[in-house]
C-alpha positions as a printed NumPy array, in Angstrom:
array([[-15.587, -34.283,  -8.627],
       [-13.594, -35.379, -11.529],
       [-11.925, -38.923, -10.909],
       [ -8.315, -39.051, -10.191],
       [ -5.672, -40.903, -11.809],
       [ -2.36 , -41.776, -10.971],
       [ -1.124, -38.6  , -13.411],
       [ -3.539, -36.02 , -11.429],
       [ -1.834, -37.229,  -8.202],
       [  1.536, -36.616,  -9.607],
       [  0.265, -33.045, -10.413],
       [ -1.055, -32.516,  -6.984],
       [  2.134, -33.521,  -5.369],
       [  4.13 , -30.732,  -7.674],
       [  1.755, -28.464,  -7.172],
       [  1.976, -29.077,  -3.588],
       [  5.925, -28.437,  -3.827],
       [  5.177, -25.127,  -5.534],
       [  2.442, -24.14 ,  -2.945],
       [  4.707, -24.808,   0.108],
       [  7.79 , -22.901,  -1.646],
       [  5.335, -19.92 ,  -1.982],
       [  4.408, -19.764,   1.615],
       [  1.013, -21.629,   1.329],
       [  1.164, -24.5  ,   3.743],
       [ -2.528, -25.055,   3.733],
       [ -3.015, -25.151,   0.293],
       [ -0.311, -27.911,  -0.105],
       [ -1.817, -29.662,   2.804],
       [ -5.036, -29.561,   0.651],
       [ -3.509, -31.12 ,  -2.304],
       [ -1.55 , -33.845,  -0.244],
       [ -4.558, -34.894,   1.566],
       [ -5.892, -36.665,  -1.921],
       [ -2.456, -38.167,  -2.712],
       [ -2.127, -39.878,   0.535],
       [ -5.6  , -40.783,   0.739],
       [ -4.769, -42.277,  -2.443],
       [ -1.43 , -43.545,  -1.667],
       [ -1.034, -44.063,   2.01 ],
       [  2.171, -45.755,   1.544],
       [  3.675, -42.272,  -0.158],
       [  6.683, -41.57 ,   2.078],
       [  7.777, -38.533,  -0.212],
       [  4.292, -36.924,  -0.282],
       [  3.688, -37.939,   3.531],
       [  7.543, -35.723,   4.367],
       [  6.306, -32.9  ,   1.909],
       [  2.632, -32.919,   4.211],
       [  4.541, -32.693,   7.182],
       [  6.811, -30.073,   6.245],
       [  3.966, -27.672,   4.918],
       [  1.934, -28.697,   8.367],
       [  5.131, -27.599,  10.05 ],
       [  5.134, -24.189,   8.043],
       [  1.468, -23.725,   8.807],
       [  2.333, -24.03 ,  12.461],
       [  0.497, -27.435,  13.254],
       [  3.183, -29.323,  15.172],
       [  0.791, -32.398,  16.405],
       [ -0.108, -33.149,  13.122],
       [  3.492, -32.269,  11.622],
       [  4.61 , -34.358,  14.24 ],
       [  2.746, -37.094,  13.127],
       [  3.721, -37.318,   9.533],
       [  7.624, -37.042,  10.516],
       [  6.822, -39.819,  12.778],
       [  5.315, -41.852,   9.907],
       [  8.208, -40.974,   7.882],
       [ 10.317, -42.27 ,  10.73 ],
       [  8.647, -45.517,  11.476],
       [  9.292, -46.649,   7.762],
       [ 12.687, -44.962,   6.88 ],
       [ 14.47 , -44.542,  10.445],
       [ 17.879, -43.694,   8.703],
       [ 15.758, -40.598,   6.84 ],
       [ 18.346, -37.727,   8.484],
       [ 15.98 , -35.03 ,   7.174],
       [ 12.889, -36.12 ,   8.903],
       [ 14.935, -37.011,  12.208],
       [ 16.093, -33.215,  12.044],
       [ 12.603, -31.966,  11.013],
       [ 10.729, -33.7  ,  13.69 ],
       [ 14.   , -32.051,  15.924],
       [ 12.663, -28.501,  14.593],
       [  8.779, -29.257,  15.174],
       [  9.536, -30.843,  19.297],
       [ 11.645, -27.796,  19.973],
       [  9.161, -25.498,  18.599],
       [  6.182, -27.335,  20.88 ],
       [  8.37 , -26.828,  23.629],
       [ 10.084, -30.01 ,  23.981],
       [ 13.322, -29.608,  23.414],
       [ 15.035, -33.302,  25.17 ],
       [ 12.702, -34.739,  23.114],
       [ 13.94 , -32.589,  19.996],
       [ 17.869, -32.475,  20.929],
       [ 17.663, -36.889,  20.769],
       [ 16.381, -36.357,  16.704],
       [ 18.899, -33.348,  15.845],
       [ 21.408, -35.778,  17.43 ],
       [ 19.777, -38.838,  15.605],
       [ 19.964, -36.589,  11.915],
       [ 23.84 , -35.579,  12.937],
       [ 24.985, -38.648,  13.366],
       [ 23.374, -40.175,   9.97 ],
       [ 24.182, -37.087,   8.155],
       [ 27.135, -34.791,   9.166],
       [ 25.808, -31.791,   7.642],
       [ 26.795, -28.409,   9.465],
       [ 23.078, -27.301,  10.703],
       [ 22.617, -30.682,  11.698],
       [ 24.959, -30.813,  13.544],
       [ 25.22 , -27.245,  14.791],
       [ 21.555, -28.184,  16.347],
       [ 22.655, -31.288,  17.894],
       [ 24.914, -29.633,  19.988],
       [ 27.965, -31.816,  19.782],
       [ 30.34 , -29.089,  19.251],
       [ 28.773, -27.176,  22.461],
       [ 28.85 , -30.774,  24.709],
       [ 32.651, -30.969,  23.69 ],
       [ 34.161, -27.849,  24.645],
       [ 32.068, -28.209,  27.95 ],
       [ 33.643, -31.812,  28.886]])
């Protein structure tokens, strides 16, 4: 195997953002597993590996990464909602309604908050 540079990492991780936006979670996964091999400390490429794990229907391991993501940027709104998406889809949903409410309240964006609830827990009391 051909050594790899910083550059060939860089072209991974693209090619890993192209893979996942055409439906091919495993072969980004593939490509990720090198960069963050490489570069553990890769929050970017350790969000884009969860999402495509997420995608390719692995929630522990999709679960993981968001939780990485988490531990060393607990303000990142996206990941709080992402890791919302992957608990409610392993059937956890208190779990997942605490990190939708977590990603609302850091970022007001409409599906954010729309899966959070709030507007639901308001008109009820």
């Amino acid at each position: 195997m051909p050594e790899r540079s910083p550059e060939t990492h860089v072209i991974d991780f693209r090619a890993a953002e192209h893979l996942l936006a055409a439906r091919d979670p495993r072969g980004a996964v593939r490509l990720l597993d090198s960069v963050i091999t490489a570069h553990p400390e890769n929050t970017a490429a350790r969000l884009l590996r969860a999402r495509a794990f997420f995608l390719g229907a692995q929630l522990r391991p999709a679960e993981l990464e968001f939780q990485i993501v988490l531990d060393r940027e607990p303000d990142n709104a996206f990941a709080h909602f992402a890791l919302g998406r992957t608990l409610e889809r392993a059937g956890r949903p208190k779990e997942a309604l605490r990190h939708f409410r977590l990603a609302a309240a850091l970022d007001p964006r409409p599906d954010f908050i729309e899966a959070a609830r709030f507007a639901r827990s308001e008109e009820g009391g």
